[in-house]
N, C-alpha and C positions, 0 to 999 in steps of 0.2 A: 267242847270242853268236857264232854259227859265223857265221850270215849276216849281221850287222854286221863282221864282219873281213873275208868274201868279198865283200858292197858296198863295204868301204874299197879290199881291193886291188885289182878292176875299175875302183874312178876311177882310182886311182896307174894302170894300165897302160893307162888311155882317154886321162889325161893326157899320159903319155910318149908314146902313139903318135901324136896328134894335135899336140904339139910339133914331131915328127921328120913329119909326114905333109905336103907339099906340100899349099899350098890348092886348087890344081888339080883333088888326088884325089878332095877332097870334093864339089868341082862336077862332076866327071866321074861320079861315083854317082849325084847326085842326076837328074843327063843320064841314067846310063841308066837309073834306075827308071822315070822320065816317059817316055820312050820305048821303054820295055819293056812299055806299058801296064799296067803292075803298080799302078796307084793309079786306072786306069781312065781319064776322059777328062784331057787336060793341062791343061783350063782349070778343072776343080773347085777346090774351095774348098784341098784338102788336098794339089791338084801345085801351085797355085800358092803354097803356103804351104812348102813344100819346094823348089821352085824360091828362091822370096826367103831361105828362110836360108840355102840353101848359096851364093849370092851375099855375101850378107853376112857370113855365116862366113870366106870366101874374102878378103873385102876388108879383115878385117884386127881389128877392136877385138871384134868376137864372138868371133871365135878367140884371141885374147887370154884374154878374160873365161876362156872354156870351159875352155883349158889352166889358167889360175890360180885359177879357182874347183875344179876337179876336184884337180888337186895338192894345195890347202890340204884341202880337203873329205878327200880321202881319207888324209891328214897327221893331221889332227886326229882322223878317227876312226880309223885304228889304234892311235893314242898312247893313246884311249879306250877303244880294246878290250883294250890292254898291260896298263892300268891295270882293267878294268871283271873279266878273268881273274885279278889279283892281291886280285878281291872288294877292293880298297880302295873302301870305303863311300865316304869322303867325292868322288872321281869319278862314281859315279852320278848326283849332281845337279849339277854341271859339266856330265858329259854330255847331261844333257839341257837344262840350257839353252843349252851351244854350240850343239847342233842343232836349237833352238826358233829360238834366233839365224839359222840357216843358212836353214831351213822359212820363215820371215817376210821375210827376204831374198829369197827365190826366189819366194816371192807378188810382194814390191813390183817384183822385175823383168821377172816374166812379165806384169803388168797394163802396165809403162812399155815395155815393150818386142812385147808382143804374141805373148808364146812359149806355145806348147804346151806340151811336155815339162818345163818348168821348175814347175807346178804340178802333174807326176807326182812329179818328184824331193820336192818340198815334202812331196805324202802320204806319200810315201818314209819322209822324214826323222820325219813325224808317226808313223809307225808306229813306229819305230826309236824314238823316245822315248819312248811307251808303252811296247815292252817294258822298255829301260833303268828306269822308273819302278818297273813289275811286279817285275822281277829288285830291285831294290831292297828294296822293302818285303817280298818272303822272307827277301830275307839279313838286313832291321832284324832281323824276326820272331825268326830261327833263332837270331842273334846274342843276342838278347835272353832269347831260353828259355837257352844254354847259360848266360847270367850267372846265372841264378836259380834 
C-alpha cells in the first residue's frame, strides 16, 4: 500500500515539476547526457532515441501528454490508495481496472508512438494490480471468516 501512495505522489510532483520546468531544461539534459558520453557513442540507438524525445518533449504535445497523463495518473491513484487504506472492498476492483485501463493505454501508445519508458510504467501499473487484487482476496477471506 505504501509504495502505491509513494508511486502516486512521485507522478503528482514529476507532474508539477515538469508543468513549471521550461522545455529548454529538458533539451539541455538530454545535451548534456549525450555529450557527457554517459550513454556512450551519440549515434547509438539509445542517444539518438533520447535525443528525439527530448526534442519532442520540448516541442510541445509530448509534454502536454506527460504533465496530464502523470497529474490524472497520480489523482487517481491516491484517491485509490484513500480509499484502498479505508479497506473499502468495493475500490479494490475499481482500482484495478482503472489501472488495467491506464497499463492498456500506455501499451497502445508506446507501440503508436515509439516510447521506451511507457511500457515500464505499463509493467508498473500491471504489478500494482496484481497486489491490489492479492490485498483484496485477503481482506474477502478475513471479512468472510469474521461473518461466520
Amino acid at each position: 500500500m505504501v509504495l502505491k501512495g509513494l508511486d502516486g505522489g512521485v507522478q503528482l510532483v514529476l507532474g508539477i515539476v515538469l508543468a513549471f520546468l521550461p522545455p529548454t531544461a529538458i533539451t539541455g539534459l538530454a545535451n548534456l547526457v549525450l555529450t557527457r558520453d554517459l550513454l556512450g557513442d551519440p549515434n547509438n540507438a539509445l542517444s539518438t532515441h533520447l535525443s528525439s524525445a527530448a526534442h519532442n518533449f520540448a516541442d510541445g504535445t509530448s509534454r502536454w501528454f506527460a504533465i496530464g497523463y502523470l497529474l490524472l495518473h497520480a489523482v487517481v491513484k491516491l484517491g485509490l490508495v484513500a480509499a484502498l487504506l479505508r479497506e473499502t472492498l468495493p475500490a479494490f476492483p475499481i482500482a484495478a481496472v482503472v489501472l488495467s485501463a491506464f497499463a492498456g493505454y500506455e501499451v497502445y501508445r508506446a507501440v503508436r508512438v515509439g516510447s521506451i519508458a511507457l511500457p515500464i510504467f505499463a509493467a508498473l501499473d500491471a504489478a500494482v494490480v496484481f497486489l491490489i487484487l492479492r490485498e483484496y482476496r485477503q481482506l474477502r477471506q478475513k471479512s468472510a471468516k469474521r461473518a461466520s
